[in-house]
N, C-alpha and C positions, 0 to 999 in steps of 0.2 A: 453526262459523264460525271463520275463521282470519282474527289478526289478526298486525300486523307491531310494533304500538306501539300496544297496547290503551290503556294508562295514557291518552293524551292522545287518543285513538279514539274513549274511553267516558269524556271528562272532565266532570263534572257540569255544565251549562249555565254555572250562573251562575258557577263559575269559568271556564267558556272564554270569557264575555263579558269578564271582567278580564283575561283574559290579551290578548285582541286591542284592550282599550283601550290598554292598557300600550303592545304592541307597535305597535300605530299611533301612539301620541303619539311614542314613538321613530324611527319611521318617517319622520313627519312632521319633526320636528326635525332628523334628519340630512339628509334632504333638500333642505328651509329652508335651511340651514346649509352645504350641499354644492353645490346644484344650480342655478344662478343661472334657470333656465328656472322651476323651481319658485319660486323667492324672487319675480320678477320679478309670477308669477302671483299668490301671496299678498299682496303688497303691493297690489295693484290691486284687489284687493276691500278690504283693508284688515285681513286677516286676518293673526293670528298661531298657530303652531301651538297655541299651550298654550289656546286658546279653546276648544278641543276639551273638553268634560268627559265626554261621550258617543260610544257606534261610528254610531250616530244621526247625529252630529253632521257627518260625514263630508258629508252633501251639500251644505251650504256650499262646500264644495270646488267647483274646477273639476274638469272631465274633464280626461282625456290622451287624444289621438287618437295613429290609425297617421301621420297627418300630421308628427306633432309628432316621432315616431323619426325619422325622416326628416330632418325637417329639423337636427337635432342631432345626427348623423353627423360622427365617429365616437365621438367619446367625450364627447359635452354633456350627456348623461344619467347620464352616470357620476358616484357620488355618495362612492367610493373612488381615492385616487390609484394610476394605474397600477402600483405598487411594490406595491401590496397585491390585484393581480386575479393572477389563478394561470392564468386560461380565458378566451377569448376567443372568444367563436363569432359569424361570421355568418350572415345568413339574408336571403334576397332579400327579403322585406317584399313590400308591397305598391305602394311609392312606388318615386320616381325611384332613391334611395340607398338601397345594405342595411340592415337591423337589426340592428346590433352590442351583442348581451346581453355582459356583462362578469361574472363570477365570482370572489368572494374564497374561500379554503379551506373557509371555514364554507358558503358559499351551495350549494358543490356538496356538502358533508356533507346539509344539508339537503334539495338536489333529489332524494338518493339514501333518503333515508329518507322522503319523499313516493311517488317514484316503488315502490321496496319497499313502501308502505303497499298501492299498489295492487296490484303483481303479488300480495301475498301475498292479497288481498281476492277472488282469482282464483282461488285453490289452490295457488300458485307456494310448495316446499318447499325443502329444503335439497338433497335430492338428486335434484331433476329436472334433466331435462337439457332447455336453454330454446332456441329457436330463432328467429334474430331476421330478419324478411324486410319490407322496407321500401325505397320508390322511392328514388333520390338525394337529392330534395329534401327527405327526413325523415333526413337524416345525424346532425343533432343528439338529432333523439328515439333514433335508435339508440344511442347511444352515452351515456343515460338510461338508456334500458331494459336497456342492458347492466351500468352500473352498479348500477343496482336490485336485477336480478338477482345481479348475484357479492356485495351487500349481504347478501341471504338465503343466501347459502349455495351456491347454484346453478351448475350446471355449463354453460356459455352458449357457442352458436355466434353469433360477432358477426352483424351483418347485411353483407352482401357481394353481392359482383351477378353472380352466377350464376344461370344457366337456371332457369326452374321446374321443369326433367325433373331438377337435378342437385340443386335444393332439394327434391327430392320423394327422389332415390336417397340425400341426406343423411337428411331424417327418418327413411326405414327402417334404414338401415345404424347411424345412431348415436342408435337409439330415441328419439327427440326425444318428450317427452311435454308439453311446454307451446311451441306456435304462438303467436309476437309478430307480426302484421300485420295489415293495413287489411282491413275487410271484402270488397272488392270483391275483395284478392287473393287470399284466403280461396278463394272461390268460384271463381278461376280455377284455384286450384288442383286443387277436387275435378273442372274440366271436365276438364283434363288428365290426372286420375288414371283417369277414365273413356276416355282415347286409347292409354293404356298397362296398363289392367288390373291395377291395385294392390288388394290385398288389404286392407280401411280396419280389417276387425276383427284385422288380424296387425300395426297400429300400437301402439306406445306410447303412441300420444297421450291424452292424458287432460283438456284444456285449450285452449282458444283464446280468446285476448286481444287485442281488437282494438282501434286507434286512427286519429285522424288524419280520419275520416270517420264521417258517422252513420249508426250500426246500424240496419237496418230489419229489425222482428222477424219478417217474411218470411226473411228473411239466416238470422236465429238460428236456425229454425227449421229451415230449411235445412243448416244445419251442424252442427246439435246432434243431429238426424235420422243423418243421413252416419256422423258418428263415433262417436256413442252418448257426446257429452262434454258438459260445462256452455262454455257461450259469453259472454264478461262485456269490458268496453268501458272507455275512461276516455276523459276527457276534458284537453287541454292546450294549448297555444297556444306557437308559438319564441320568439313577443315577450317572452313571462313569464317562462316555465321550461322547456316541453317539454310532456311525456306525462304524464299521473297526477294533474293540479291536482284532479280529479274522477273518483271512479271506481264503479263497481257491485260491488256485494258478492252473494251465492248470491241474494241475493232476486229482484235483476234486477228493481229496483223503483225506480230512480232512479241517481242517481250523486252519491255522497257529498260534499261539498267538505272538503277539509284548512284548516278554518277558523282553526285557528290559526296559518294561513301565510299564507293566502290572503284577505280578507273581500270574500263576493258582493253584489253590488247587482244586481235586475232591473229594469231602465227604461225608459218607454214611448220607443219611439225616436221621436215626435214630442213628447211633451210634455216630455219628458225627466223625469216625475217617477216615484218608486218604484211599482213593481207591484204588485199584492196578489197573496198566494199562489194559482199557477194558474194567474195571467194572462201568457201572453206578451209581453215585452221583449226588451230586447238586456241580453244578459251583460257585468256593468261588472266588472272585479275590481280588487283593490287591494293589493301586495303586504305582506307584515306580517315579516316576517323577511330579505326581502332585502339584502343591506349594499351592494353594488357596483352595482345595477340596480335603485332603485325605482320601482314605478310608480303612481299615483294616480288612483284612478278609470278606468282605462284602458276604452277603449269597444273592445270585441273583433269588432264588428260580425255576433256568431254570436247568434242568439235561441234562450231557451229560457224556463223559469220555474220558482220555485221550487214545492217539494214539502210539503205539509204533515203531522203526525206523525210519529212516533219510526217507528224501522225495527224490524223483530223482529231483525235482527242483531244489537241489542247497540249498534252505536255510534252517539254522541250529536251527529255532525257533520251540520248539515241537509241538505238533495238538495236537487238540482234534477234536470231532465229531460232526458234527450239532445237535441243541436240541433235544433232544427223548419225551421230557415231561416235566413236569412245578409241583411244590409244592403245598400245599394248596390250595387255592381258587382263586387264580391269574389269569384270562383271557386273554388272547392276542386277541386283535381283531381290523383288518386290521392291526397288528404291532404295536399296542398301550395297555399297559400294564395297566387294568382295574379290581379293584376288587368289587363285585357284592353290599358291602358296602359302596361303594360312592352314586352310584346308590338312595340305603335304604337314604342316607343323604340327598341327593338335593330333592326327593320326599318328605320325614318328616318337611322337612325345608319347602313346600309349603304348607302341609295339617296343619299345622297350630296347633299343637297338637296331633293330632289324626294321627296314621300309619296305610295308609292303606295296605291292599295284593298287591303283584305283586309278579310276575315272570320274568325274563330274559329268551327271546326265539330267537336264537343263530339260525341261517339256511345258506344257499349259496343261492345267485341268480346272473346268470351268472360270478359263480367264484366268488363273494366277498362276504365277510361276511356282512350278515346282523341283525341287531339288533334290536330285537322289544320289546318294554316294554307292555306285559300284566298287564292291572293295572284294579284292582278288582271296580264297580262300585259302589260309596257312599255317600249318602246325605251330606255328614258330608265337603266332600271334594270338590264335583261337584253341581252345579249351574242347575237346570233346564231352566234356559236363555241359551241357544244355544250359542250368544256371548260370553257369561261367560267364560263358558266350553270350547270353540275354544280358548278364550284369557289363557286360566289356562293351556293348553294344550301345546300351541305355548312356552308359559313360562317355562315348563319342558323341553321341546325339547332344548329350546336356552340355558339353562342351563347347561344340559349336553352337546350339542357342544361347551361351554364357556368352564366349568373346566376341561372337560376330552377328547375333538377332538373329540367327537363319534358324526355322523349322528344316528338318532333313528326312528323311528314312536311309537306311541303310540296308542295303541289298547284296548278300554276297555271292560271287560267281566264280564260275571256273576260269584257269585263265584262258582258255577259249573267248572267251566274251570279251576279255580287256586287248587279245591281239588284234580278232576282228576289225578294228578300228584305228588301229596301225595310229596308235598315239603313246606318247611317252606318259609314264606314269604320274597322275597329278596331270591329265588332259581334261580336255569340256567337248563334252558330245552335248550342241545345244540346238535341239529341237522346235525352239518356242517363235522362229520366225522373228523378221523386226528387229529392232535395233539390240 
């Protein structure tokens, strides 16, 4: 078993409980202290941070919803003055306004030795050569996982958006023996290897590490068959931090949490009260070390639950399960976290007044998801000049690969095609099977 920070990997429980009380009551107090959304909250139940005597004690707390990023755009969340963030990243979110994560020196020390905990939890050594391959809308996890890797030691092709025939002539030519990408791309990959006749046992590869979307051990088995390699997964979120909050070690028997970054809650998403080990909830996490971006309670709207006993790996950080299922209306597609009301916004925002229909239609070709906007056809909105209509078209497309990393086509129909399906406008007809 390879670890990246064994010390604090394999740290005795009941010191890693004082360590996350500690860092929660600091947590909380900078926050209190910093965050007028937070203080606003506490006072209203009547709570003070230091009530806290326990990690227990946390559910007195309110949540934080994706609602709540949103509305505190761009910097109401930030618990550091500007002069001390270094990084600034954003991320389309799921609301109306991006999710502006904020970074001081320390937070990205820390996301890199998170993220390093996992690749290394994978095989990821000093002198492999790592290849990073991820849609647009995961820019920031790339550039995680980049760090990660040149953390251990590692010799890293960034992720960049070339072809998969030129991402495939890269692995051979510059022995790539550890694959960074989303399951789905994985598999498109080995379709294509199969169009071009690649030789899978003349690879280096020795590794594939996937994020962003949930592994189906059909997938693993699938790929671990193919290359004759270990196939291992983590688990992350843009709101948080990225890739690696949670990851699987050789046992491929859950996915660890970095507890003393992170602390889990699973919670019935109607009762809202703690899970018992097993039982399916929503994934609440809470961060414990972040100085520029805390978050409390935050409700990730991704379900899993937690894992009970020690792992034969060695480390003492508890697991939970890869995602089973997702809340409300939240799509994941390619690993990018999209709700079908962004979509309604950039379309409304060009028809000029007037909304027209559409639908969301979700399918697989060759293993990736693909996205197509059925959009109902209307004087009101479409030009009978051909250029027009190509130019109004192109402009929707660029739009949503601007705010949200999604590739699209745009298809338009009669409104025959959008009744058919007896769904309100700004619906998902999703095809693609799986979570």
């Amino acid at each position: 078993m390879r670890f990246w920070d064994g010390e604090n990997e394999q740290m005795n429980r009941e010191d890693l409980e004082q360590v996350q009380l500690e860092r929660l009551q600091s947590t909380l107090n900078r926050a209190y202290k910093n965050v007028p959304f937070y203080k606003k909250h506490f006072d209203a139940l009547g709570l003070d941070p230091g009530d806290l005597g326990s990690v227990q004690d946390i559910t007195r707390l309110p949540f934080t919803a994706r609602e709540d990023l949103g509305n505190n755009y761009p910097y109401g969340l930030f618990a550091m003055p500007l002069r001390d963030i270094v990084r600034i990243s954003s991320s389309a979110g799921t609301t109306p306004k991006p999710v502006v994560v904020g970074y001081t020196m320390r937070d990205l020390k820390v996301r890199g030795t998170v993220t390093a905990r996992f690749l290394a939890a994978g095989g990821v050594v000093d002198t492999d050569i790592v290849q990073i391959c991820l849609d647009p809308g995961l820019s920031n996890w790339g550039r995680a996982l980049k760090e990660g890797a040149e953390n251990i030691g590692a010799s890293v092709m960034p992720m960049s958006h070339m072809s998969t025939l030129k991402q495939l002539l890269g692995m051979q030519d510059y022995k790539t023996s550890v694959l960074l990408t989303t399951p789905s791309y994985a598999m498109h990959m080995v379709d294509v290897m199969g169009t071009i006749d690649v030789d899978t046992s003349a690879l280096a590869l020795k590794a594939i590490m996937v994020v962003g979307e949930a592994l189906e051990e059909e997938t693993r088995e699938r790929l671990e068959s193919t290359f004759s390699i270990d196939v291992t997964t983590g688990y992350g979120l843009s709101d948080v931090m990225g890739p690696g909050i949670a990851f699987e070690c050789m046992e491929k028997n859950g996915l660890h949490i970095s507890e003393d970054h992170f602390l889990l809650e699973i919670v019935g998403s109607d009762s809202q009260a703690p899970s018992a080990s097993g039982e399916v909830g929503e994934v609440v996490l809470t961060t414990l070390t972040a100085k520029a971006f805390p978050l409390i309670r935050f409700r990730t709207g991704d379900l899993g639950f937690k894992m009970a006993g020690p792992c034969p790996c060695g480390r003492t950080l508890a697991r939970m399960s890869g995602i089973t299922g997702h809340t409300g209306e939240v799509l994941t597609i390619r690993g990018v976290k999209v709700h079908p009301a962004q979509i309604h916004r950039i379309i409304n925002k060009n028809a000029e007044g007037f909304s027209p229909r559409f639908l969301i239609h979700l399918y697989k070709e060759s293993y990736l998801d693909m996205t197509e906007i059925w959009l109902e056809v209307n004087d009101t909105l479409f030009s009978d000049e051909v250029k027009v209509l190509e130019a109004t078209l192109k402009n929707l497309r660029e739009q949503i690969l601007e705010m949200l990393g999604l590739h699209v086509t745009i298809r338009l129909v009669e409104a025959e095609t959008i009744d058919q399906y007896a769904k309100a406008s700004g619906g998902v007809v999703d095809e693609r099977g799986g979570l």
